[in-house]
RODO-2510 file (C-alpha; in nm, 4 decimals, decimal comma):
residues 211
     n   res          X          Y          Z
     1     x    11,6083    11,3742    10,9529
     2     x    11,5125    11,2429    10,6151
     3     x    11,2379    11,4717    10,5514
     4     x    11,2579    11,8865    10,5063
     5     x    11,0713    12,0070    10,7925
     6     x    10,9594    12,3548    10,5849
     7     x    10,8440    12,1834    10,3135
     8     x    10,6428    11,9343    10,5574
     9     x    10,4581    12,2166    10,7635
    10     x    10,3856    12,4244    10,4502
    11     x     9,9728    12,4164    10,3524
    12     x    10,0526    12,2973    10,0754
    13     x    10,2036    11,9859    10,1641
    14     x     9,8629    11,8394    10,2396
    15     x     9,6927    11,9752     9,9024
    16     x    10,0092    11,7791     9,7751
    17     x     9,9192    11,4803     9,9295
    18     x     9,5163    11,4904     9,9131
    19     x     9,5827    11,5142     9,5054
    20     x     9,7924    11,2136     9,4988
    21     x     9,5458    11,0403     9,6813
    22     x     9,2839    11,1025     9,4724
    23     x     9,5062    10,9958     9,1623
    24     x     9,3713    10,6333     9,2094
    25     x     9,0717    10,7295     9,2280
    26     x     9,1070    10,9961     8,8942
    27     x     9,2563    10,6883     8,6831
    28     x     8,9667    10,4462     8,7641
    29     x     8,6699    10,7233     8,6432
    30     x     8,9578    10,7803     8,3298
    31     x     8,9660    10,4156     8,2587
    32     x     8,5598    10,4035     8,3005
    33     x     8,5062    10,7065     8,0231
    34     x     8,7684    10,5302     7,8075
    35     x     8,7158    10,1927     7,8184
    36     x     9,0432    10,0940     7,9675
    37     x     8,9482     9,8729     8,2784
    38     x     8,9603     9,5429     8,0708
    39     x     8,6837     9,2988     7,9671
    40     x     8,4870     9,3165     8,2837
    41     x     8,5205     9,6626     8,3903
    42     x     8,2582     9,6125     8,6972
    43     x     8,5076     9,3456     8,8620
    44     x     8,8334     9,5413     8,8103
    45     x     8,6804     9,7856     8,9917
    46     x     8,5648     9,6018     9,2431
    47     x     8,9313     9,4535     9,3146
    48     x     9,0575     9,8180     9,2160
    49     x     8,8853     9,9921     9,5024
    50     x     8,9826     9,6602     9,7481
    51     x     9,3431     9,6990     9,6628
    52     x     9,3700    10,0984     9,7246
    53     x     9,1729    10,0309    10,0585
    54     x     9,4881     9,7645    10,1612
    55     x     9,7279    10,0049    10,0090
    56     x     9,6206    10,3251    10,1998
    57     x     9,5678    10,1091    10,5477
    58     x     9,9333    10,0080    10,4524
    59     x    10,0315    10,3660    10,4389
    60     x     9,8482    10,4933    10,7460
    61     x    10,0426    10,2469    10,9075
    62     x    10,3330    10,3092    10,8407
    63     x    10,3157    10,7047    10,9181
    64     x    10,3664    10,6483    11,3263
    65     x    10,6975    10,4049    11,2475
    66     x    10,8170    10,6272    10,9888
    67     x    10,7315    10,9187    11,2038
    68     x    10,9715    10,7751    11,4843
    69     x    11,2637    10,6340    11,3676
    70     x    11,3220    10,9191    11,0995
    71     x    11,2720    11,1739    11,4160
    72     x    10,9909    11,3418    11,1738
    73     x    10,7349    11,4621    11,3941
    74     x    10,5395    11,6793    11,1088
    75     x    10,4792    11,3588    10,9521
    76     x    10,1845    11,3058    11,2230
    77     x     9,9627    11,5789    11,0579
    78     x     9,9085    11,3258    10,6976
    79     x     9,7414    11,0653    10,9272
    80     x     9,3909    11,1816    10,9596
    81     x     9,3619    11,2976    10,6077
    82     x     9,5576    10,9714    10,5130
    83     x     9,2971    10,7401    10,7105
    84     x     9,0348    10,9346    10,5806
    85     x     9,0980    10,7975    10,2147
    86     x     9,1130    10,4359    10,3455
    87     x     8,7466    10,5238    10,4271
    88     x     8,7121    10,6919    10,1097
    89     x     8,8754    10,4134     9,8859
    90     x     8,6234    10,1728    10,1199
    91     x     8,3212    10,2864    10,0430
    92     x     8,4263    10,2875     9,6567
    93     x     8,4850     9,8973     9,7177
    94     x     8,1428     9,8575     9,8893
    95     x     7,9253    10,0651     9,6465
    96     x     8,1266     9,8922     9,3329
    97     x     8,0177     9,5629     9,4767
    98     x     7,6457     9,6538     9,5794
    99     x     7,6153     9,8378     9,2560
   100     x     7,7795     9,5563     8,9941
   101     x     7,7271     9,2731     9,1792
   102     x     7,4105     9,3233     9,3316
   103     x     7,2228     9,6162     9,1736
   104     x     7,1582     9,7368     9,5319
   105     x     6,8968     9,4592     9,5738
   106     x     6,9491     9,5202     9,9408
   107     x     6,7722     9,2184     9,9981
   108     x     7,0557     9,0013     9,7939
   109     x     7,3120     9,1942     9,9464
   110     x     7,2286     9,1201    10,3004
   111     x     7,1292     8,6752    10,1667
   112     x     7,5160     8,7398    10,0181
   113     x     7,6223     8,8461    10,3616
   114     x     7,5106     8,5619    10,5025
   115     x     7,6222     8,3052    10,2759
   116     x     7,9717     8,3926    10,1441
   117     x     8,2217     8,4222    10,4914
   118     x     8,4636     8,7248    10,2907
   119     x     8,1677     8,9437    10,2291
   120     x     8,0749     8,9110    10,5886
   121     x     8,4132     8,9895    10,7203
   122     x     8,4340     9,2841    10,4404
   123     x     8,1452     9,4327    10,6091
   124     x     8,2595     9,4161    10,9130
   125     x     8,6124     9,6040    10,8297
   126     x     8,3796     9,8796    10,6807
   127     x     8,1210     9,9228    10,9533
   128     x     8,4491     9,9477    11,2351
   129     x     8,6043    10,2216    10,9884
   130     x     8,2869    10,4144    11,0198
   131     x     8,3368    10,5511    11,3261
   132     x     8,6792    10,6062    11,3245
   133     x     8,6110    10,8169    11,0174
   134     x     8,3218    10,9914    11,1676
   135     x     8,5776    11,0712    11,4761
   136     x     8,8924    11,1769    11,2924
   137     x     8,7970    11,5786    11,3398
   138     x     8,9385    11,7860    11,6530
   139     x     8,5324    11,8421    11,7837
   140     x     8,5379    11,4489    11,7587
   141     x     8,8688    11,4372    11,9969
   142     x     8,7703    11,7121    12,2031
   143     x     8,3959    11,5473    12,2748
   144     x     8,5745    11,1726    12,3543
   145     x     8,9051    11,2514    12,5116
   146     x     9,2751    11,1979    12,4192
   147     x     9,2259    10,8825    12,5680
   148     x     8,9083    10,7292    12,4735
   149     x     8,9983    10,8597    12,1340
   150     x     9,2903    10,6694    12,0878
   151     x     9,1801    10,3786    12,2129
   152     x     8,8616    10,3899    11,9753
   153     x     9,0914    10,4149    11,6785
   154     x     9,3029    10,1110    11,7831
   155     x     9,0409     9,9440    11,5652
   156     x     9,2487    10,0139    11,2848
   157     x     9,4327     9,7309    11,4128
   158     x     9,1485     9,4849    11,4162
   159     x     9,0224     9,6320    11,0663
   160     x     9,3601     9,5587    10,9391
   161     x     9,3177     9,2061    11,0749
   162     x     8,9672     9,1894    10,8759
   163     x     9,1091     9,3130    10,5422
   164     x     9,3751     9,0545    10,5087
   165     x     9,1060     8,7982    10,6349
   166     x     8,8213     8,9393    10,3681
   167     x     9,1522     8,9509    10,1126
   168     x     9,2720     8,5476    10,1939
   169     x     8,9045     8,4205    10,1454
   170     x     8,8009     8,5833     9,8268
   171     x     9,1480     8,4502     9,6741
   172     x     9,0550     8,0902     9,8514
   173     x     8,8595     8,0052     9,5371
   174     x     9,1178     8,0762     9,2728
   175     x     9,4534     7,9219     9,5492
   176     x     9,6000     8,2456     9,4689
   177     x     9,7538     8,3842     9,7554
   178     x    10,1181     8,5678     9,6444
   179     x     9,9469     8,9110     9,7005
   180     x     9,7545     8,8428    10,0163
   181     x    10,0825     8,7099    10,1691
   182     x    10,2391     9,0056    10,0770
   183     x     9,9956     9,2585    10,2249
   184     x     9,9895     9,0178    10,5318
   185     x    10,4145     9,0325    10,5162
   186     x    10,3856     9,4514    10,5466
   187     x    10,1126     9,4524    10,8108
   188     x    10,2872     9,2437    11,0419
   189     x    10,5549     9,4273    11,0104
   190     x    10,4088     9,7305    11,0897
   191     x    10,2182     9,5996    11,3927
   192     x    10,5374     9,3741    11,5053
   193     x    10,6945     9,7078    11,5445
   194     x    10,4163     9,8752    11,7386
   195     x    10,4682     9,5801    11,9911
   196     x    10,8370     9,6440    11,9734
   197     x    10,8110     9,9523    12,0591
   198     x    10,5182     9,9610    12,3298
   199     x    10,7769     9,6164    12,4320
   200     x    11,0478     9,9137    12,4887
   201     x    10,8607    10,1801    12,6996
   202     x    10,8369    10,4054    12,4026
   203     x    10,4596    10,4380    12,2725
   204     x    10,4009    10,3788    11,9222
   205     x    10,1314    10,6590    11,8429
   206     x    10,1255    10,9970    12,0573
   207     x     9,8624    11,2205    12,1249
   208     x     9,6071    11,2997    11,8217
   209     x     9,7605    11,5693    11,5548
   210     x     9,5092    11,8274    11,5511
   211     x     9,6468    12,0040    11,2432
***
């Protein structure tokens, strides 16, 4: 086992890990009070909160192979709270965008929509991670089912397919694709081994952690 089981079960494991999350997060307010996000602060936080959204999908997963092939089962009770700040680091993307961009001219937001195909497809990833945030508490599992709450939150999948979508067509303009390939690279991965292992008889995500 590569991981300390103790040290994984322990409260404070996740009050560990819900402060490193928020250390993105911590650094971007920092950089706004000091004037450290560059010469156009509104954009870099734009493609700031984007990034961390990738980044923490990335993470959450990776939790279910990790969980498996190091034999760690204590790893399953980060996922929620990891998921969680993909929401989290989400809505930071949208609100930087309809705030900066648009000055919540809801009006322009929704003509924007329309008209620009990555904004659409940005949406979209954001309005199928609603739910799966709303349903990622142990009333929420209870209410739906083991079942129908798993299969709800195979969305992630789809969401994932959005992101790198939303990612390839904002970097269209610019023909600047080394980091959207990369994302793209560790996704498929991730999901090539979910087919793998559903491929194998052995399911790739087990029953809800309720911790």
């Amino acid at each position: 086992m590569l991981f300390g089981r103790p040290a994984l079960l322990k409260p404070a494991a996740k009050a560990i890990l819900f402060i490193a999350c928020l250390l993105p997060f911590a650094w971007l307010i920092y950089g706004i009070f000091t004037n450290q996000l560059g010469a156009n602060p509104a954009e870099y936080l734009i493609r700031s909160t984007g990034d961390w959204t990738l980044r923490f999908l990335c993470i959450v997963l990776a939790v279910t192979p990790l969980r498996v092939i190091s034999k760690t089962p204590q790893l399953a009770r980060f996922r929620r709270m990891l998921g969680l700040f993909v929401y989290f680091y989400a809505v930071l993307h949208l609100l930087s965008y309809s705030w900066f961009d648009m000055g919540f001219d809801i009006s322009a937001i929704i003509n924007d929509i329309i008209k620009r195909p990555f904004i659409l497809v940005g949406s979209a990833a954001i309005l199928l991670l609603t739910p799966l945030a709303l349903t990622s508490f142990n009333r929420a599992i209870k209410a739906l089912g083991a079942k129908r709450w798993q299969m709800l939150h195979k969305l992630v999948y789809v969401i994932a397919g959005l992101g790198i979508l939303h990612f390839f067509w904002m970097r269209a303009g610019k023909q600047n694709f080394a980091e959207v390939y990369v994302y793209a690279a560790i996704l498929a991965v991730l999901l090539g081994w979910r087919v793998w292992n559903n491929l194998h008889g052995a399911p790739a995500q087990g029953a809800p952690s309720r911790s």
